[in-house]
The first five atom37 places (N, CA, C, CB, O) and aatype in JSON, in Angstrom:
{
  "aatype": [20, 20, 20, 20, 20, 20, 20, 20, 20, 20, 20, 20, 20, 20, 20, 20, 20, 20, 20, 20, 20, 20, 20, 20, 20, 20, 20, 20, 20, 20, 20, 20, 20, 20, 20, 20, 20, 20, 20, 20, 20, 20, 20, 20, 20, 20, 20, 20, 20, 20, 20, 20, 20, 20, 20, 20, 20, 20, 20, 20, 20, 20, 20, 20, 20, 20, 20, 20, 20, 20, 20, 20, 20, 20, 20, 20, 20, 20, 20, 20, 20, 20, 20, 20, 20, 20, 20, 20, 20, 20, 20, 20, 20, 20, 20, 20, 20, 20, 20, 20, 20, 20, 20, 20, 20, 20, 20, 20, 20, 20, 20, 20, 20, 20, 20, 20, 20, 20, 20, 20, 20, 20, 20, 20, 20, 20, 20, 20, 20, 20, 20],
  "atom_mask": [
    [1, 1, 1, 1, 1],
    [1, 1, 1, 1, 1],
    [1, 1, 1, 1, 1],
    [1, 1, 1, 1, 1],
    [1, 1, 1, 1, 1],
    [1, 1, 1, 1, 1],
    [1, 1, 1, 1, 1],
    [1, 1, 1, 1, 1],
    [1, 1, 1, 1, 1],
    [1, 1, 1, 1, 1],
    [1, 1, 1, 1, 1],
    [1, 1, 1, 1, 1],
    [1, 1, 1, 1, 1],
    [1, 1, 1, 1, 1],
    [1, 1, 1, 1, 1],
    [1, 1, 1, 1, 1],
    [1, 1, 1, 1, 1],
    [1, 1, 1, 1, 1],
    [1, 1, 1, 1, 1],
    [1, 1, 1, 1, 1],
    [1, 1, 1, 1, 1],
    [1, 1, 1, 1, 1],
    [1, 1, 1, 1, 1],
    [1, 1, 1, 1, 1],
    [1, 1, 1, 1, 1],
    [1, 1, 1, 1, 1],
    [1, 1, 1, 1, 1],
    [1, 1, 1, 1, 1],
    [1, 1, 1, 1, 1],
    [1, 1, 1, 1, 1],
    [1, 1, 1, 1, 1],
    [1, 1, 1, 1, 1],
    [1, 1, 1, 1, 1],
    [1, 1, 1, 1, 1],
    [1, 1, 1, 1, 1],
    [1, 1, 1, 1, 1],
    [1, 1, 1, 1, 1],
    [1, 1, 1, 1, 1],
    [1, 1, 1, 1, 1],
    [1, 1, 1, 1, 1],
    [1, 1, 1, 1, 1],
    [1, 1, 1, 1, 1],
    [1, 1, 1, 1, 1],
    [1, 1, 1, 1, 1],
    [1, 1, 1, 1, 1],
    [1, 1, 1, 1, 1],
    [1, 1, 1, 1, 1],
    [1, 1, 1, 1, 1],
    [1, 1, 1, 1, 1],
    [1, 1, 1, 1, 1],
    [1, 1, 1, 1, 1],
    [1, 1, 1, 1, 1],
    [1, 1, 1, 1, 1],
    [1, 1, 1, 1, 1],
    [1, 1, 1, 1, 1],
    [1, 1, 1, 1, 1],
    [1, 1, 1, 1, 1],
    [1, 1, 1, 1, 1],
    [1, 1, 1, 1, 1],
    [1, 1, 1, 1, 1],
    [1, 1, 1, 1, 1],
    [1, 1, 1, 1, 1],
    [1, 1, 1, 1, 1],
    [1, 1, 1, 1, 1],
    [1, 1, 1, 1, 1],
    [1, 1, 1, 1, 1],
    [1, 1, 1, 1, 1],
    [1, 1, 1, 1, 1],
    [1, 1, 1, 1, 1],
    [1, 1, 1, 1, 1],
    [1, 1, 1, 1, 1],
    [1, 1, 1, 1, 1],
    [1, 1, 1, 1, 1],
    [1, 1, 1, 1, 1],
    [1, 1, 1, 1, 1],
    [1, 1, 1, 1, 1],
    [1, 1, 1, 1, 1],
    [1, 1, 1, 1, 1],
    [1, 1, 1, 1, 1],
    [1, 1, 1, 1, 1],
    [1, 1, 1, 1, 1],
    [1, 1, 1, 1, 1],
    [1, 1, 1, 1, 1],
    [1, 1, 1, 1, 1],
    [1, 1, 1, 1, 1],
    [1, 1, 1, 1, 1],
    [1, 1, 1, 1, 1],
    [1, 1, 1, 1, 1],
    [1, 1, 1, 1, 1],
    [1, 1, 1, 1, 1],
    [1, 1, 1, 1, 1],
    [1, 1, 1, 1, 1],
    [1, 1, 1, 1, 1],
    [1, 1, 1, 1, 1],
    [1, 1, 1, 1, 1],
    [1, 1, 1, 1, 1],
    [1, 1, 1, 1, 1],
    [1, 1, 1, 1, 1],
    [1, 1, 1, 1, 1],
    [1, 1, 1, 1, 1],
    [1, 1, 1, 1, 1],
    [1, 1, 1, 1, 1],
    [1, 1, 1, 1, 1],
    [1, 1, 1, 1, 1],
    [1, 1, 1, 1, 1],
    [1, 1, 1, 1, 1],
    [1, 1, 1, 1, 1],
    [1, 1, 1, 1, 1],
    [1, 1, 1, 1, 1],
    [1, 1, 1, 1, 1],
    [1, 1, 1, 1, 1],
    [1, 1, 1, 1, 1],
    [1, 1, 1, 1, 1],
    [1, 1, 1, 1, 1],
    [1, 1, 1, 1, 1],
    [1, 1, 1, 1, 1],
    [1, 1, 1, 1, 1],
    [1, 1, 1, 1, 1],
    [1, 1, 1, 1, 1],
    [1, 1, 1, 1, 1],
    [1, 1, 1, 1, 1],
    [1, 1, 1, 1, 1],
    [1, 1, 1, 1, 1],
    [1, 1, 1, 1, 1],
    [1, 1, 1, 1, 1],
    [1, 1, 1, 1, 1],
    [1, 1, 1, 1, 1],
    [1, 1, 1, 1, 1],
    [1, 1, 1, 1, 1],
    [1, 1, 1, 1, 1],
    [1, 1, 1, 1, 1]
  ],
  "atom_positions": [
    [[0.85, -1.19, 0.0], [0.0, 0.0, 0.0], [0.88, 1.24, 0.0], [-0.96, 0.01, 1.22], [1.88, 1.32, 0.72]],
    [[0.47, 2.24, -0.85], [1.69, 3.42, -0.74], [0.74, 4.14, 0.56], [2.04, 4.68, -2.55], [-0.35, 4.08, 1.13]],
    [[2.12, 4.88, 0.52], [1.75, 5.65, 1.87], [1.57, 6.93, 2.34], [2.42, 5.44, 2.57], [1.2, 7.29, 3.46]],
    [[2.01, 7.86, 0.93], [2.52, 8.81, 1.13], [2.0, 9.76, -0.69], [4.22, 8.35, 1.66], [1.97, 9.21, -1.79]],
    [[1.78, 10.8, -0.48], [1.57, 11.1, -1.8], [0.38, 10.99, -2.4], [2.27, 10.48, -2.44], [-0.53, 10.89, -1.58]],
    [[-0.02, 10.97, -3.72], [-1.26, 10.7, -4.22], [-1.76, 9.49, -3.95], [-1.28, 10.86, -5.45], [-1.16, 8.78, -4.76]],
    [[-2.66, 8.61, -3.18], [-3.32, 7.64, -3.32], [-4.37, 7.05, -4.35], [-3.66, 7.73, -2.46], [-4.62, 5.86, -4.53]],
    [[-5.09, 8.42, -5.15], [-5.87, 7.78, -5.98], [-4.97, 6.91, -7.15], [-6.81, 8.85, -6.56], [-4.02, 7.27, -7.85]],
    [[-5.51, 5.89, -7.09], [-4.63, 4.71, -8.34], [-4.69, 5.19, -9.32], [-5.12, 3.25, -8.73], [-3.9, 4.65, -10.09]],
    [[-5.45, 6.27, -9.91], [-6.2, 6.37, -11.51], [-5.07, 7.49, -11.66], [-8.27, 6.94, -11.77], [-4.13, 7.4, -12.45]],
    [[-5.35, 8.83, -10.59], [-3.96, 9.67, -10.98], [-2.36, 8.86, -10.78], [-3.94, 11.1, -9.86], [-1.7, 8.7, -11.81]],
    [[-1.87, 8.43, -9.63], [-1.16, 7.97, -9.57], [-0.36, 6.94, -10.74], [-1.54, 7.74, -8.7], [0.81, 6.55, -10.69]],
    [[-1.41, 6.64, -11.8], [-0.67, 5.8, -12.67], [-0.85, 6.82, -14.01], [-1.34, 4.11, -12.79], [0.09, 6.82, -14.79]],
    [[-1.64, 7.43, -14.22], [-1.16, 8.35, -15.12], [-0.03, 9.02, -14.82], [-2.01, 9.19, -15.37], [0.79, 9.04, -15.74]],
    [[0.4, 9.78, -13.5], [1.36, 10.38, -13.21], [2.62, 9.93, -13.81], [1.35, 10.42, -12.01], [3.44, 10.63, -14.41]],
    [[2.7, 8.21, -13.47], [3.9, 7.26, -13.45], [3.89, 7.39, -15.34], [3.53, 5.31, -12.49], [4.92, 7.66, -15.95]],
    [[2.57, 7.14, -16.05], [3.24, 7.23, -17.35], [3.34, 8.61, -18.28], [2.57, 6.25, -18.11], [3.07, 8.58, -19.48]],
    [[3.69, 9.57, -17.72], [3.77, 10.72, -18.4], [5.22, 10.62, -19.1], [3.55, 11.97, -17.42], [6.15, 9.99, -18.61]],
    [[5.27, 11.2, -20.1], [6.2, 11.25, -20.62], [6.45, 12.72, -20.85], [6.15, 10.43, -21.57], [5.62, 13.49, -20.37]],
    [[7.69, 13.34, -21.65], [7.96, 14.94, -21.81], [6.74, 15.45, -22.93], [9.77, 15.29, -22.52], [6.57, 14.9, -24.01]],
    [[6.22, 16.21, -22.6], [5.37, 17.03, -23.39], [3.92, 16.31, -22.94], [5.79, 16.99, -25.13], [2.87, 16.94, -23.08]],
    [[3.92, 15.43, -22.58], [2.06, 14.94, -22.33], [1.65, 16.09, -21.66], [1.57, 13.37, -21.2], [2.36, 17.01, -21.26]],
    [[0.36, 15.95, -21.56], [-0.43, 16.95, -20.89], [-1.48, 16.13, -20.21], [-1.02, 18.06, -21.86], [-1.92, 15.06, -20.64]],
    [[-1.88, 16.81, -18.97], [-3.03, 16.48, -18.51], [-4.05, 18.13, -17.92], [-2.58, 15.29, -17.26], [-3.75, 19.32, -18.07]],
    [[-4.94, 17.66, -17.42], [-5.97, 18.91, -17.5], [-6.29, 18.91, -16.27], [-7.27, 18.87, -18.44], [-6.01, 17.77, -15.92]],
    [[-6.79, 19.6, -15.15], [-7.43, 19.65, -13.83], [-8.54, 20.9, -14.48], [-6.21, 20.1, -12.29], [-8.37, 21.9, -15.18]],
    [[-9.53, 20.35, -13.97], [-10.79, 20.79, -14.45], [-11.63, 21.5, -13.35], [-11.52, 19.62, -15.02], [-11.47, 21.05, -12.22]],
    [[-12.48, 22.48, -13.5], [-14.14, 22.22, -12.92], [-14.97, 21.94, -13.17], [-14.76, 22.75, -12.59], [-15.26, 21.37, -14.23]],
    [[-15.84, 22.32, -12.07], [-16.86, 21.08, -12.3], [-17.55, 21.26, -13.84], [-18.19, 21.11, -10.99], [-18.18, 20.29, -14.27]],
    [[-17.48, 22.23, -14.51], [-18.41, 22.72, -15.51], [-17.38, 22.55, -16.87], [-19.0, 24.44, -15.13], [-17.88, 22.9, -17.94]],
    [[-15.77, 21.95, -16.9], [-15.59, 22.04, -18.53], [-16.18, 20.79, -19.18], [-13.96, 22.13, -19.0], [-16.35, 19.86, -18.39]],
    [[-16.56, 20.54, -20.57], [-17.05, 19.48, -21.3], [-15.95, 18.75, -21.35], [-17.65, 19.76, -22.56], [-14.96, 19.47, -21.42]],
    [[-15.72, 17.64, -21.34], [-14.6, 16.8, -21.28], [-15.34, 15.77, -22.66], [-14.28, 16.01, -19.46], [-16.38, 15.12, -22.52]],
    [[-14.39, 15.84, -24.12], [-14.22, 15.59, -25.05], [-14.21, 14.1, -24.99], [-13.31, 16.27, -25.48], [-13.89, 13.38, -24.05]],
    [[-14.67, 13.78, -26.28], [-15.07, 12.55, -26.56], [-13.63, 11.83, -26.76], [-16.1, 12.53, -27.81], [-12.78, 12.44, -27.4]],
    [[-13.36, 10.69, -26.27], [-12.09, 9.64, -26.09], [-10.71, 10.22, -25.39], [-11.61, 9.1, -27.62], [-9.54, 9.9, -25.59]],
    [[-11.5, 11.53, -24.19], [-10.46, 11.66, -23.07], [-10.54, 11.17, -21.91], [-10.25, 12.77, -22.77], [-11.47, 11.32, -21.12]],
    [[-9.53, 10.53, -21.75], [-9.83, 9.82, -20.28], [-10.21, 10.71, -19.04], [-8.52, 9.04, -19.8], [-9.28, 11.34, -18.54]],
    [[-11.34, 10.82, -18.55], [-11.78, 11.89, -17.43], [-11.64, 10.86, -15.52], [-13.97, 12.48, -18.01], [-12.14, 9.76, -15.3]],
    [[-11.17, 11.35, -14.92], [-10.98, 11.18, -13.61], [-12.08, 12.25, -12.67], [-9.37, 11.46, -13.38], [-11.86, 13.44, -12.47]],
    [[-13.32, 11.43, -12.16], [-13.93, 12.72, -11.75], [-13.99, 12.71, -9.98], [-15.57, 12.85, -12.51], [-14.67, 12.0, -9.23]],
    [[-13.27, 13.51, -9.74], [-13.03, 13.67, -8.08], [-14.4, 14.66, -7.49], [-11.25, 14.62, -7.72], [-14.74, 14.59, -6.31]],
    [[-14.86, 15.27, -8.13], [-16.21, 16.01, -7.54], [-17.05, 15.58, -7.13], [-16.84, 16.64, -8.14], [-18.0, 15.14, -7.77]],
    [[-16.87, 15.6, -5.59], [-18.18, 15.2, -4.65], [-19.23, 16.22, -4.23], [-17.69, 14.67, -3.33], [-20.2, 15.72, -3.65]],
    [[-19.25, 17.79, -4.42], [-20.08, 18.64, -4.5], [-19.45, 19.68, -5.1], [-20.65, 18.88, -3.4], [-18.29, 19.78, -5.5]],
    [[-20.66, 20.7, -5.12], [-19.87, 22.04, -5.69], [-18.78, 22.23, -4.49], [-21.02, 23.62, -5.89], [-19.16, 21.87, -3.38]],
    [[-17.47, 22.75, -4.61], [-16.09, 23.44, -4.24], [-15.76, 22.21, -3.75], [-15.96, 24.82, -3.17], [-15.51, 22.62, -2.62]],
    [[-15.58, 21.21, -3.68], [-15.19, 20.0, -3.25], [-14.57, 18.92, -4.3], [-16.32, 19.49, -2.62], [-15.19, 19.2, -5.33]],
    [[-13.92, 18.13, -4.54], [-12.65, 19.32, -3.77], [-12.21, 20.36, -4.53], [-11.17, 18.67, -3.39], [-12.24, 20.21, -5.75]],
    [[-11.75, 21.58, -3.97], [-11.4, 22.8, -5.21], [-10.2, 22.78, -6.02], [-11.27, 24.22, -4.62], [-9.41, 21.84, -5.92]],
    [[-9.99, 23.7, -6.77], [-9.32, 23.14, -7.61], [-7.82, 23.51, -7.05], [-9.74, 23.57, -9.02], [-6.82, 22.8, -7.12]],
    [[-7.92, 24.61, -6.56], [-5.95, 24.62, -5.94], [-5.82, 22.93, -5.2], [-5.52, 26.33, -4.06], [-4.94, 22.14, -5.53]],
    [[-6.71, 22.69, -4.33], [-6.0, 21.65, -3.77], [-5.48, 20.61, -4.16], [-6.45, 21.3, -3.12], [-4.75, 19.89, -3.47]],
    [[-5.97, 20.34, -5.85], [-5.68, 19.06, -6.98], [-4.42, 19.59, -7.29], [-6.78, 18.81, -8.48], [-3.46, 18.9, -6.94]],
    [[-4.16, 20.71, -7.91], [-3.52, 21.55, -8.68], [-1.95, 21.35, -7.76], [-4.36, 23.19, -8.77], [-0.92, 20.97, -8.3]],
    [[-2.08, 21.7, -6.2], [-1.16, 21.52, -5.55], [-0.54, 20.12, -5.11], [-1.46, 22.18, -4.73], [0.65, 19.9, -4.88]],
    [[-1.41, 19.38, -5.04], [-1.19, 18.0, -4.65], [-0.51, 17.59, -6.24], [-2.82, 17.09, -4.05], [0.58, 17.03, -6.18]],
    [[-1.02, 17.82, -7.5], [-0.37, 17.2, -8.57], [1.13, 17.96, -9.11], [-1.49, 17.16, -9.71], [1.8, 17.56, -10.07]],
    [[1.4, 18.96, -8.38], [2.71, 20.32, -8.61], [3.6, 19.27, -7.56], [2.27, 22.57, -7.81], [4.77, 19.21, -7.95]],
    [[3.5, 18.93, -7.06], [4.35, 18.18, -5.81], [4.58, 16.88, -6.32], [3.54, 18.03, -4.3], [5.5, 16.37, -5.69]],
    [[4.23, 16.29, -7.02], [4.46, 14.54, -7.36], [4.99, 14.89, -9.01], [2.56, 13.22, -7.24], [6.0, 14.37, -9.49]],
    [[4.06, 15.91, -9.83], [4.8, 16.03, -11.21], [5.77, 17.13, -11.86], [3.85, 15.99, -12.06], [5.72, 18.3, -11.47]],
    [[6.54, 16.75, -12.75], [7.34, 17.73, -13.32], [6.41, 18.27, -14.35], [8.7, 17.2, -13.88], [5.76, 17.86, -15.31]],
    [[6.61, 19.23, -13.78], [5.19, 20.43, -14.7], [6.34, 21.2, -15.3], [3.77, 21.81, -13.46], [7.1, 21.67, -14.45]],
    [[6.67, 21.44, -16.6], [7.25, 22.63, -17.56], [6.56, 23.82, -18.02], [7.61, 22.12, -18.73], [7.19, 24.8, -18.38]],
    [[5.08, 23.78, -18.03], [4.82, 25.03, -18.64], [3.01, 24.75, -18.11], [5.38, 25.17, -20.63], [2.78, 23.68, -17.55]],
    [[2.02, 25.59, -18.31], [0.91, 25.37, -18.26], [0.02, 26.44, -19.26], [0.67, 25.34, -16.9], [0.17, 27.64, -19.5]],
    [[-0.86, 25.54, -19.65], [-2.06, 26.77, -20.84], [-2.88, 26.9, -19.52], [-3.33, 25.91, -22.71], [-2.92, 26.05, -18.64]],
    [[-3.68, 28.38, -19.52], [-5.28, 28.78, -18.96], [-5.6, 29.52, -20.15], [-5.5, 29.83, -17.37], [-4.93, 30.02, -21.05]],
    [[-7.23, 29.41, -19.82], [-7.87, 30.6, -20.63], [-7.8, 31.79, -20.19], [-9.14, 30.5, -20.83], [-7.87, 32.21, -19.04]],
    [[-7.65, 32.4, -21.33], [-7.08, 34.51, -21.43], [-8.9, 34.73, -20.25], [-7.25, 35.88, -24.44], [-9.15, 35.4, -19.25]],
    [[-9.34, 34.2, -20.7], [-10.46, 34.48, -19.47], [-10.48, 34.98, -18.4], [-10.9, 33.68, -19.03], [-11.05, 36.0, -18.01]],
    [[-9.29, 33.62, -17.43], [-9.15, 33.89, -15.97], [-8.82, 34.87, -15.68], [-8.46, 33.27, -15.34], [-9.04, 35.2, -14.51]],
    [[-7.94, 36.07, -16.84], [-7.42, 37.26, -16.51], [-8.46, 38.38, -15.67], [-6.93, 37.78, -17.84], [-8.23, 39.19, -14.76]],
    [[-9.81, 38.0, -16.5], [-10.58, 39.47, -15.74], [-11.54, 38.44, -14.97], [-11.63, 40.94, -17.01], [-11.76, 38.61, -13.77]],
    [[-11.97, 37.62, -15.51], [-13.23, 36.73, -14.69], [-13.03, 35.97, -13.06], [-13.56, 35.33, -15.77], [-13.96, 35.53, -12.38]],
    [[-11.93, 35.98, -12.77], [-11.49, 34.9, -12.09], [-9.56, 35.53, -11.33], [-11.57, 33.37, -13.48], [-8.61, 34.74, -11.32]],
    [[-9.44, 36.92, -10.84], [-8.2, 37.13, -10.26], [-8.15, 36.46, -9.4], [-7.86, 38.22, -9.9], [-6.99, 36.19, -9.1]],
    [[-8.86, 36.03, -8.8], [-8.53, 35.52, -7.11], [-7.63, 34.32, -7.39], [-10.11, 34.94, -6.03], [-6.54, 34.14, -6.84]],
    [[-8.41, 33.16, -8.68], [-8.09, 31.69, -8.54], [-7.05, 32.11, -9.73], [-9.46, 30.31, -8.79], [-6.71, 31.1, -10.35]],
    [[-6.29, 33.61, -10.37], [-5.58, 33.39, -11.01], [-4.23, 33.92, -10.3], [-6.0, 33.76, -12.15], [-3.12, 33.87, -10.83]],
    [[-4.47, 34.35, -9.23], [-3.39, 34.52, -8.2], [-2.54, 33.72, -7.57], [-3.77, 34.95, -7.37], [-1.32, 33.69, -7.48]],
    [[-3.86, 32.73, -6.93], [-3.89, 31.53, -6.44], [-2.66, 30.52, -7.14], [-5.35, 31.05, -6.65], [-1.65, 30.05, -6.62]],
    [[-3.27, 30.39, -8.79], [-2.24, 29.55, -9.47], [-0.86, 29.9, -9.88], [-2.74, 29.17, -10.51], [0.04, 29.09, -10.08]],
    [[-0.76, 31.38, -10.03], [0.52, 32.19, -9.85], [1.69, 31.74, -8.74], [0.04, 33.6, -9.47], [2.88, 31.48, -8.96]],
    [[1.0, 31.74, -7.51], [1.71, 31.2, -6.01], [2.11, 30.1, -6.67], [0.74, 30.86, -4.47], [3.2, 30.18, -7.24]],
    [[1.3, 28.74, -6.77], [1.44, 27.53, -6.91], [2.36, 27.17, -8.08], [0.23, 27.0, -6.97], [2.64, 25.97, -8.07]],
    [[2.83, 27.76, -8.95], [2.92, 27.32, -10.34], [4.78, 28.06, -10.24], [1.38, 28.18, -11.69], [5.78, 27.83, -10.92]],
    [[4.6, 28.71, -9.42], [6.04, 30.29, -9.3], [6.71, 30.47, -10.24], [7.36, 30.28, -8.26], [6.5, 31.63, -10.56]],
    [[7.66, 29.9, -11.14], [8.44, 30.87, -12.3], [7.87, 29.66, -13.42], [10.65, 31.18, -12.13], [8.33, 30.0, -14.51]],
    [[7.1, 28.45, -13.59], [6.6, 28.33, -14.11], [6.33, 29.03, -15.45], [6.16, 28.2, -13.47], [5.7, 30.02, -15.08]],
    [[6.44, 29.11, -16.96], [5.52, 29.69, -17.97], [4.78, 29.47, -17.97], [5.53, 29.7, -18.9], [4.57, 28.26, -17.92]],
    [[3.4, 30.57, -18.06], [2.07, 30.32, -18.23], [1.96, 30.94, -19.84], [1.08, 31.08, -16.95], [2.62, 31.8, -20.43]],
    [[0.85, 30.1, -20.24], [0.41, 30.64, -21.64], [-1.39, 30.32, -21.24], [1.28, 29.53, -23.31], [-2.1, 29.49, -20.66]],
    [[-1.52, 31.92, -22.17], [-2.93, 32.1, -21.89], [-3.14, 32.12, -23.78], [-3.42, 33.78, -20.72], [-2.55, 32.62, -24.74]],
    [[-4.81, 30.93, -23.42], [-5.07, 31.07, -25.02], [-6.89, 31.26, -24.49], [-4.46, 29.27, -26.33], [-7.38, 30.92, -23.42]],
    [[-7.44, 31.78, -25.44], [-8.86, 31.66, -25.33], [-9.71, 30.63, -24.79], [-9.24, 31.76, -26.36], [-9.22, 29.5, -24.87]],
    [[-10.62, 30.7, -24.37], [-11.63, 29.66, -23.73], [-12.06, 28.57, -24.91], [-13.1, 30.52, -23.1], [-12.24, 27.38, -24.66]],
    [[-12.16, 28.97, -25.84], [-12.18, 27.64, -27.11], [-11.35, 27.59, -27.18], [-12.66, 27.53, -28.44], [-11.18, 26.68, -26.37]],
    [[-9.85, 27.95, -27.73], [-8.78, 27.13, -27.83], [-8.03, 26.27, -26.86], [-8.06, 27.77, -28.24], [-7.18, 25.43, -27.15]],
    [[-8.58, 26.67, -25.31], [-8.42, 25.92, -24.54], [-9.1, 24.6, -24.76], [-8.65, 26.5, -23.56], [-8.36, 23.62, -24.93]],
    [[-10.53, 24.42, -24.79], [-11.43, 23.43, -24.69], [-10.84, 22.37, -26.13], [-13.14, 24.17, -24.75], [-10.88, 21.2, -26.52]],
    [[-10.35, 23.63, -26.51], [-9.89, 22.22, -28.29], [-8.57, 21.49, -27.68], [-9.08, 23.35, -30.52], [-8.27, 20.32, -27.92]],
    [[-7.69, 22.56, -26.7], [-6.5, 22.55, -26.89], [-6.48, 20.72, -26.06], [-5.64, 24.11, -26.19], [-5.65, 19.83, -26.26]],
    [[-8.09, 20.69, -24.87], [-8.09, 19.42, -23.84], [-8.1, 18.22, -24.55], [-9.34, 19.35, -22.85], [-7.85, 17.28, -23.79]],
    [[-8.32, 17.82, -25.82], [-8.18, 17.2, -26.69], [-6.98, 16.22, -26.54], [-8.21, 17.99, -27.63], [-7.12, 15.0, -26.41]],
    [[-5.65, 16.95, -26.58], [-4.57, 15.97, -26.87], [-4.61, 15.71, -25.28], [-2.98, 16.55, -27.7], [-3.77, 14.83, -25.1]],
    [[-5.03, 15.95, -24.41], [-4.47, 15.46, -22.97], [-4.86, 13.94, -22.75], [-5.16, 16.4, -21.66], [-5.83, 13.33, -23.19]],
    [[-3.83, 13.51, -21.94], [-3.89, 12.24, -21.21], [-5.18, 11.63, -20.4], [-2.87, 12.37, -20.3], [-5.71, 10.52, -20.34]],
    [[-5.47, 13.09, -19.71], [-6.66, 12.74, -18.91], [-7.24, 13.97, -18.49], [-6.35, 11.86, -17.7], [-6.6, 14.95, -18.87]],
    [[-8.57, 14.28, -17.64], [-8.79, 15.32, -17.35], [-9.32, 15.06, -16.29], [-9.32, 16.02, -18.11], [-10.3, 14.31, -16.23]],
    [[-8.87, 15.53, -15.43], [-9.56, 15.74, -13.63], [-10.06, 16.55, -13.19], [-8.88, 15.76, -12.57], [-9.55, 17.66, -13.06]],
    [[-11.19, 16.25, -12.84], [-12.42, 17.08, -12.54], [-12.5, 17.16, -11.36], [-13.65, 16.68, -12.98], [-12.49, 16.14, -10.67]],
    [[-12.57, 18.37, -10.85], [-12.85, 18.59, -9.59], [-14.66, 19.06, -9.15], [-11.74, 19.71, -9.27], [-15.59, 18.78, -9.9]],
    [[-14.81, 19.7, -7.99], [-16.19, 20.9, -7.45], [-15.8, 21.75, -7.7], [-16.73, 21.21, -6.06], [-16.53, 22.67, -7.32]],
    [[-14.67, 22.18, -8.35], [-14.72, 23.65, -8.51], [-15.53, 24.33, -9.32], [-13.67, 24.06, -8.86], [-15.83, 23.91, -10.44]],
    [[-15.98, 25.46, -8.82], [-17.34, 26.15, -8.85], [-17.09, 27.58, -9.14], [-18.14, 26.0, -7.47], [-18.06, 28.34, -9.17]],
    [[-15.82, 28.06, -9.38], [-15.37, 29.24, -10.27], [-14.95, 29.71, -11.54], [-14.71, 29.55, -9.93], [-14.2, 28.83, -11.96]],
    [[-15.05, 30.79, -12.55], [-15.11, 30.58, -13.53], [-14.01, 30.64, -14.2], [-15.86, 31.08, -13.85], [-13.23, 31.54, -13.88]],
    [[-13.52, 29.48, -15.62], [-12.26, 29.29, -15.63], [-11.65, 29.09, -15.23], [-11.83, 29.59, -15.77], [-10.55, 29.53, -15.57]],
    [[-11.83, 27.93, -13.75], [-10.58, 27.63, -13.36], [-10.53, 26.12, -13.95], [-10.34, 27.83, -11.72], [-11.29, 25.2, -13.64]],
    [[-9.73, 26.09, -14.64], [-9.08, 24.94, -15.73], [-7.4, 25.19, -15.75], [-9.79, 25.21, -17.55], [-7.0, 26.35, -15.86]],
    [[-6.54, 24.19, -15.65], [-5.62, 24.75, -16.41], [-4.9, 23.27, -16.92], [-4.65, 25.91, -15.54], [-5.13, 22.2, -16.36]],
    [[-4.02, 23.43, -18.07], [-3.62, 22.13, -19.03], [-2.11, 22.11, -18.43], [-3.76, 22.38, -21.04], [-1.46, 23.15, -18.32]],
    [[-1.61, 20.85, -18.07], [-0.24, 20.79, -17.46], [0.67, 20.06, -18.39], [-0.25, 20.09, -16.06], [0.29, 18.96, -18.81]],
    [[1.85, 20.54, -18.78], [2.16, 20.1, -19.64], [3.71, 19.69, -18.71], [1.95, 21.02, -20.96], [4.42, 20.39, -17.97]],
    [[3.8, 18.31, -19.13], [4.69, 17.43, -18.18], [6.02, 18.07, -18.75], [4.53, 15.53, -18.35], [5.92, 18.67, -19.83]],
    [[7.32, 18.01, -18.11], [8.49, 18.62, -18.16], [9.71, 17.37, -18.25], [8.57, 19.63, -16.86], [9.24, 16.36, -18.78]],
    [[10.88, 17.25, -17.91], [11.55, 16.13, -17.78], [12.74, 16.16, -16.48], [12.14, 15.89, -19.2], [13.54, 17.08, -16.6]],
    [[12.94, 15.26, -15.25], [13.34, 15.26, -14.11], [14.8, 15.41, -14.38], [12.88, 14.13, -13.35], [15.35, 16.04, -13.48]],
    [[15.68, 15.01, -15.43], [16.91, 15.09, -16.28], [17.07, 16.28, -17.01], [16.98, 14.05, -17.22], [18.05, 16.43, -17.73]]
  ]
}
């Protein structure tokens, strides 16, 4: 039994097969999750669990290189785009539109859905390399 770290099996083994450039998605509760993406849905109510707390728990186990949000979060959403600022720190962020985001969830590995219950908070993680 692990002991330490992510316990869900479903993230935990995506984690293990990421390779450089995959992507995966942490979601709310409200993006459409595309036909033949693997979706992980952790939402047990609205803000439950929210989305920093996925976001942080998956920044700690993966090598994250860069991340897309939608140009959205800029005016709709400062609080949770602050939030990911802290979490993410010299990180590159790239901001593309709210449809080119939703096209962009397409190539991802998987998408994890949270309760989050604010607007635009999505963001696409694009795996990095530990070497």
């Amino acid at each position: 039994m692990k002991k330490n770290g992510i316990l869900n099996s479903e993230i935990a083994k995506i984690l293990a097969d990421l390779g450089h450039t995959d992507q995966i998605v942490i979601a709310d509760a409200g993006l459409p999750i595309p036909k033949g993406v693997a979706k992980i849905d952790l939402a047990l109510s609205l803000q439950d669990p929210p989305f920093q707390k996925i976001l942080a728990l998956l920044l700690q186990e993966m090598e994250v290189e860069s991340a897309i949000l939608a140009d959205e979060i800029q005016q709709m959403n400062v609080p949770q785009l602050k939030s990911i600022h802290a979490l993410m720190l010299d990180r590159p962020l790239t901001f593309v539109s709210h449809e080119a985001f939703k096209e962009q969830t397409k190539e991802a590995k998987v998408i994890i859905r949270t309760g989050e219950a604010t607007p635009y908070s999505n963001i696409i993680l694009e795996a990095g390399v530990i070497f």
